[in-house]
C-alpha positions as CSV (number, residue, x, y, z in Angstrom):
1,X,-42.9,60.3,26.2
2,X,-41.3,59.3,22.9
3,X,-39.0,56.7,24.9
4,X,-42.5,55.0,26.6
5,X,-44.0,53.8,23.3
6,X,-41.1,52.7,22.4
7,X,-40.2,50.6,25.2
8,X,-43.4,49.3,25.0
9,X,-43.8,48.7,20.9
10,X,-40.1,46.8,22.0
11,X,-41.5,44.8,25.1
12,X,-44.8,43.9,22.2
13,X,-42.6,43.0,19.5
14,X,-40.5,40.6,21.7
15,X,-43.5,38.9,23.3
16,X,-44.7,38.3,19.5
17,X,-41.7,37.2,18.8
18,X,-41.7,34.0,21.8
19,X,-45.1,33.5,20.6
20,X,-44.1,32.7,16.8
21,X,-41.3,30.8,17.9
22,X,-44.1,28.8,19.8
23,X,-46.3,28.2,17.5
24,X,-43.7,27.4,15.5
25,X,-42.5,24.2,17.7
26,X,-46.1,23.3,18.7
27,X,-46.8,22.2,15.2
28,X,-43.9,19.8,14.6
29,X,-43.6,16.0,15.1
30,X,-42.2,15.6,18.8
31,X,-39.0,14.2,19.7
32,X,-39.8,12.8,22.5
33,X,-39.6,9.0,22.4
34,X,-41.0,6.2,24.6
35,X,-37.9,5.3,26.6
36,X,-38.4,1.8,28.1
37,X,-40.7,0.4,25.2
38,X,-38.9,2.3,22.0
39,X,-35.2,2.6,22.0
40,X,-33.7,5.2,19.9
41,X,-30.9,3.3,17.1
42,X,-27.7,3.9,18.6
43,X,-24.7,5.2,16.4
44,X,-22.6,2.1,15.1
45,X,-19.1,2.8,17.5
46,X,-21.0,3.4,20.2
47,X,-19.2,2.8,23.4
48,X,-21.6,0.9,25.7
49,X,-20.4,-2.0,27.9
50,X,-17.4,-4.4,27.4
51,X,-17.2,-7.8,26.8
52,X,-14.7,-10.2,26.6
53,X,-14.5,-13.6,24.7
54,X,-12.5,-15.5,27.5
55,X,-12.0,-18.1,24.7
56,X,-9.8,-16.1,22.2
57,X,-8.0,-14.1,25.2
58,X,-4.0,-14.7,25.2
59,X,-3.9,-13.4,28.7
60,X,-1.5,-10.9,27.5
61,X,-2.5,-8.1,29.5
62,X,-2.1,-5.4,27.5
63,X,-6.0,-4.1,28.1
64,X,-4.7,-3.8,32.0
65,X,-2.0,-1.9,31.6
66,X,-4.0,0.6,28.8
67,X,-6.6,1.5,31.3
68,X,-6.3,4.9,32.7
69,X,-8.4,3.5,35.5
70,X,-7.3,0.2,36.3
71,X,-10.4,-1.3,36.4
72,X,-9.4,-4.9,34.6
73,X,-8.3,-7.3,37.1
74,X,-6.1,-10.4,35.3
75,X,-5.1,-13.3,37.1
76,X,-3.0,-15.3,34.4
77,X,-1.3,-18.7,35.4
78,X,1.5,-20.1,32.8
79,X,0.1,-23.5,31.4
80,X,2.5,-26.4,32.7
81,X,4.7,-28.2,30.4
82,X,2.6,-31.1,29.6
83,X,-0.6,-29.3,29.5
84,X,-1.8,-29.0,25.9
85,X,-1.8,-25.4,24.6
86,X,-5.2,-24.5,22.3
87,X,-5.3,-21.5,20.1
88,X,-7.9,-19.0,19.6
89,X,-10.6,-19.0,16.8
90,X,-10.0,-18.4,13.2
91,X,-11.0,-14.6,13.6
92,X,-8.4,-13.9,16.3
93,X,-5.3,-14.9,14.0
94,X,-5.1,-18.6,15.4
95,X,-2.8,-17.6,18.4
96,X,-1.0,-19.7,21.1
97,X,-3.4,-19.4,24.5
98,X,-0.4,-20.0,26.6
99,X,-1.9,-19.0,30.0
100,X,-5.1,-20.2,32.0
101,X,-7.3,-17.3,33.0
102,X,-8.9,-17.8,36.3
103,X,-9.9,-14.0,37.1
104,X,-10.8,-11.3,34.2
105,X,-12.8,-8.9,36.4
106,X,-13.9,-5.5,35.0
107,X,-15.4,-2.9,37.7
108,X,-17.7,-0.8,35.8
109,X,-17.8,1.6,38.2
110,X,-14.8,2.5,37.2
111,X,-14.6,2.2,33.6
112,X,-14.7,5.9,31.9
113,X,-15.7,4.2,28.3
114,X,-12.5,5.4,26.8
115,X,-11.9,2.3,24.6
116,X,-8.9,2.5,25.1
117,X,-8.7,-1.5,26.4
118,X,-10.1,-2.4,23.2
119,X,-7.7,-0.9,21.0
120,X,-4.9,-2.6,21.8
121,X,-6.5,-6.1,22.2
122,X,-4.3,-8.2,19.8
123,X,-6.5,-10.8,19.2
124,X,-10.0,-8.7,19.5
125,X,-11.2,-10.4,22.3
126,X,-12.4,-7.7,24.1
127,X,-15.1,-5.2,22.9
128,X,-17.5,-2.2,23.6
129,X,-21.3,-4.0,23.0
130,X,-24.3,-1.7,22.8
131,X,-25.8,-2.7,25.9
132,X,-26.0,0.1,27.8
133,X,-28.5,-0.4,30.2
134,X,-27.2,-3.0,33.4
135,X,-28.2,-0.9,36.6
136,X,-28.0,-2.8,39.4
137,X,-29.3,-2.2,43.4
138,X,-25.5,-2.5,44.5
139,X,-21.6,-1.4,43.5
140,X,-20.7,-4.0,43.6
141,X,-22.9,-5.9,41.1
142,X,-20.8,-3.7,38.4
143,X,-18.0,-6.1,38.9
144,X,-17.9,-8.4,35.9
145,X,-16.1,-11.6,36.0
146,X,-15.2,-13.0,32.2
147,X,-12.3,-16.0,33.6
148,X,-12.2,-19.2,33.0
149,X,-15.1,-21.5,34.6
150,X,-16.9,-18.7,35.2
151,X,-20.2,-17.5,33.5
152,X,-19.6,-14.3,32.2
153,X,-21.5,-11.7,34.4
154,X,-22.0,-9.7,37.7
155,X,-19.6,-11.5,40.5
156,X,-21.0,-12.9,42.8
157,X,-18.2,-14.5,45.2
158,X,-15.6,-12.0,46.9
159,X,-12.9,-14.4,47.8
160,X,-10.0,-12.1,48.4
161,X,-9.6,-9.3,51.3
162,X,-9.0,-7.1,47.9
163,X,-11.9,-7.8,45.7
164,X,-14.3,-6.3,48.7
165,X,-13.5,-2.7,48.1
166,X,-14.4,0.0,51.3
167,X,-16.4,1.6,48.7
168,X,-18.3,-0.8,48.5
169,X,-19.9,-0.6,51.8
170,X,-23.6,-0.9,51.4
């Protein structure tokens, strides 16, 4: 008999307890936010989507071979000998663009944010922006194109048997 009221002075005390812990949280300013028309301030090294400044990349390569991925595509063609050879702006370090870029691709279905790209970027051409919100209807609108001639954003010519991936069957 002595075990029934207690179970059930237990069973009242916990039910008391929920409902202060309740209360509690009913009372407070929400957290909730209004997604689409109030964005939350995003933490300064935040990893969103990259970006490359075609116009201080050396064509060096070295963001290619640091992806764990492989999801940077480089095409870089060796400047002739008579053809003029620029340098990159003043923040860069002034260096030698010895190679025309006619593909920088970046498949961001692929990408795993690691940074890892950006780091070794000798002349900080490429970098993590905030923008983290490009959805897109198909895969393979997540294939960025930065190369020369090319406005930077979604590809929209697949000229190679290669750059069609059998993912990317729609």
């Amino acid at each position: 008999m002595k075990s029934y009221f207690l179970n059930i002075f237990k069973s009242l005390r916990s039910i008391l307890k929920g409902m202060l812990l309740t209360a509690k949280y009913a009372f407070t300013k929400k957290a909730t936010i209004q997604y689409p028309f109030v964005k939350r301030e995003l933490p300064t090294r935040t990893r969103g989507q990259l970006f490359c400044n075609i116009d201080d990349c050396i064509g060096c390569k070295l963001c290619a071979v640091a992806c764990p991925v492989d999801c940077i595509y480089i095409t870089a063609n060796k400047k002739g000998p008579t053809e003029e050879i620029n340098h990159t702006s003043e923040e860069s370090g002034k260096k030698p663009r010895r190679f025309h870029l006619p593909q920088f691709d970046i498949d961001f279905t692929l990408c795993c944010w690691c940074g890892l790209c950006t780091d070794v970027c000798p002349t900080n051409c490429l970098y993590m922006t905030k923008n983290y919100e490009f959805s897109a209807e198909k895969r393979q609108q997540h294939i960025w194109q930065y190369g020369e001639g090319h406005k930077p954003g979604p590809k929209t010519e697949f000229n190679r048997p290669g750059d069609q991936l059998k993912l990317y069957v729609d």
